[in-house]
Each structure stands twice: as C-alpha cells, then as structure tokens.
C-alpha positions as CSV (number, residue, x, y, z in Angstrom):
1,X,-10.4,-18.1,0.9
2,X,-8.4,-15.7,3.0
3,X,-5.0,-15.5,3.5
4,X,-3.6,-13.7,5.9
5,X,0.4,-12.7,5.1
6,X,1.6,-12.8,8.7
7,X,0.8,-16.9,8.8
8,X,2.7,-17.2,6.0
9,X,6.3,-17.2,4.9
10,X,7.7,-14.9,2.4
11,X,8.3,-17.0,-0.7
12,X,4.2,-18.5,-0.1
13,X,2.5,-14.8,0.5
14,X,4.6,-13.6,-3.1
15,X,3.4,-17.6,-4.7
16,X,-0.1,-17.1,-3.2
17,X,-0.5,-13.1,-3.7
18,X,-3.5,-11.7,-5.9
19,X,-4.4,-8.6,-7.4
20,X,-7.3,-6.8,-5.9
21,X,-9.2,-4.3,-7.9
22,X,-12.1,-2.9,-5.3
23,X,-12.0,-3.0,-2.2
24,X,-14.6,-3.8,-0.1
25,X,-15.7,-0.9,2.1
26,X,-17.0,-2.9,5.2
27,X,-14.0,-5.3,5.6
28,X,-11.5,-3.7,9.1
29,X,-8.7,-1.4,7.6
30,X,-5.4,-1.8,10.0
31,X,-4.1,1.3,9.7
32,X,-1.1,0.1,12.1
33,X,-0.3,-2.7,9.2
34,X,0.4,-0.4,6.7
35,X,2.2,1.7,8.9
36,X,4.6,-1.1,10.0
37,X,4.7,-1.9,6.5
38,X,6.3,1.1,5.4
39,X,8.3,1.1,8.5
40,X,9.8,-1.9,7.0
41,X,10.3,-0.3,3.5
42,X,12.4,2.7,5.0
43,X,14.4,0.4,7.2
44,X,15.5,-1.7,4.0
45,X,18.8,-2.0,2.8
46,X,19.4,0.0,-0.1
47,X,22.7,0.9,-1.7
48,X,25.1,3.3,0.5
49,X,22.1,3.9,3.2
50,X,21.0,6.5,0.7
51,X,17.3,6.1,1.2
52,X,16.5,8.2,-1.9
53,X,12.9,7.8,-2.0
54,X,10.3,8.7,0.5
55,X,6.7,7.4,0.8
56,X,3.7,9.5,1.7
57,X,0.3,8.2,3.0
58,X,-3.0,9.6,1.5
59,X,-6.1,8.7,3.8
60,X,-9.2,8.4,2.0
61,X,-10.1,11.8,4.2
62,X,-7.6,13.9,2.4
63,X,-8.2,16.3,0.0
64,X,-5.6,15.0,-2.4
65,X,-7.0,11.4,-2.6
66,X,-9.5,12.5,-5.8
67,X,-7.0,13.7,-7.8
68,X,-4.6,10.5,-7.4
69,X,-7.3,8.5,-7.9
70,X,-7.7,10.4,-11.3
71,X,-4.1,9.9,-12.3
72,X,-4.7,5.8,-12.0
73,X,-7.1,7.0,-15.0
74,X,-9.8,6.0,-12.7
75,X,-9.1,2.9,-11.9
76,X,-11.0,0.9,-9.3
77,X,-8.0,-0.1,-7.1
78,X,-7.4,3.4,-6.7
79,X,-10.7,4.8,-6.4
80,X,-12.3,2.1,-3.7
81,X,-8.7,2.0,-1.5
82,X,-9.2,3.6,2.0
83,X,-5.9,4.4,1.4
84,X,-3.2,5.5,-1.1
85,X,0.7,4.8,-0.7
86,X,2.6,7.3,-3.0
87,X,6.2,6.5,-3.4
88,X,8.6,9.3,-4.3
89,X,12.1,8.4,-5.9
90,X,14.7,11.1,-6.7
C-alpha cells in the first residue's frame, strides 16, 4: 500500500512512516518535492534565527554521488537514491 504524505496529517505520516532501503528506479522522482521539502527545513524555527546548518543536494548525475554513497559503507539506500540530501551543521 501507498501512502502518500500530503493526504495525511503530520502525527499519521511520522505513525505510518517506513524505512526504505532501495529504491526503485522506475517509480516518478518529484524533484519539486524535495525541493519544497527543504524549503521547509530552512524556513524552520530554530534558536535565534541562526540557521547554522545548510543542506546541499547531490543528483544522481553528479560526480560526488559515488563517493557518498561509499561513506554510507555501501549501503543500499544510499546507493539506489536518485538523490542524496547532505546536511551540514557547524
């Protein structure tokens, strides 16, 4: 079964949420979702309006997606995603 977070409410997408560990290469990709996603993470509150992290997109085109997916030791989730977020944090 499906489940698509935008017909839920918050409290039943984080009750009903699962882990994926490969992703399947013919479903759609929304690139827009993920950017309004992180849209959403930079516009949250956080303490003082500091905003000390920044996030950073890695397409499954770029040249640093490989070596990422190394550093997740190789990991399926890492490896299949046609995507990558990396979150900084200083």
């Amino acid at each position: 079964m499906r489940i698509r977070v935008q017909e839920l409410g918050f409290f039943e997408a984080v009750n009903q949420r699962r882990s994926v560990r490969i992703f399947d290469q013919r479903e759609r990709f929304d690139h827009d979702l993920v950017k309004k996603c992180m849209e959403a993470g930079i516009l949250s509150p956080n303490s003082s309006n500091l905003q000390r992290y920044n996030f950073i997109r890695v397409p499954e085109s770029s040249p640093l997606k490989e070596p990422l997916s190394r550093l997740y030791m190789g990991q399926k989730a890492a490896t299949t995603a046609r995507e990558l977020v990396v979150v900084i944090t200083v």
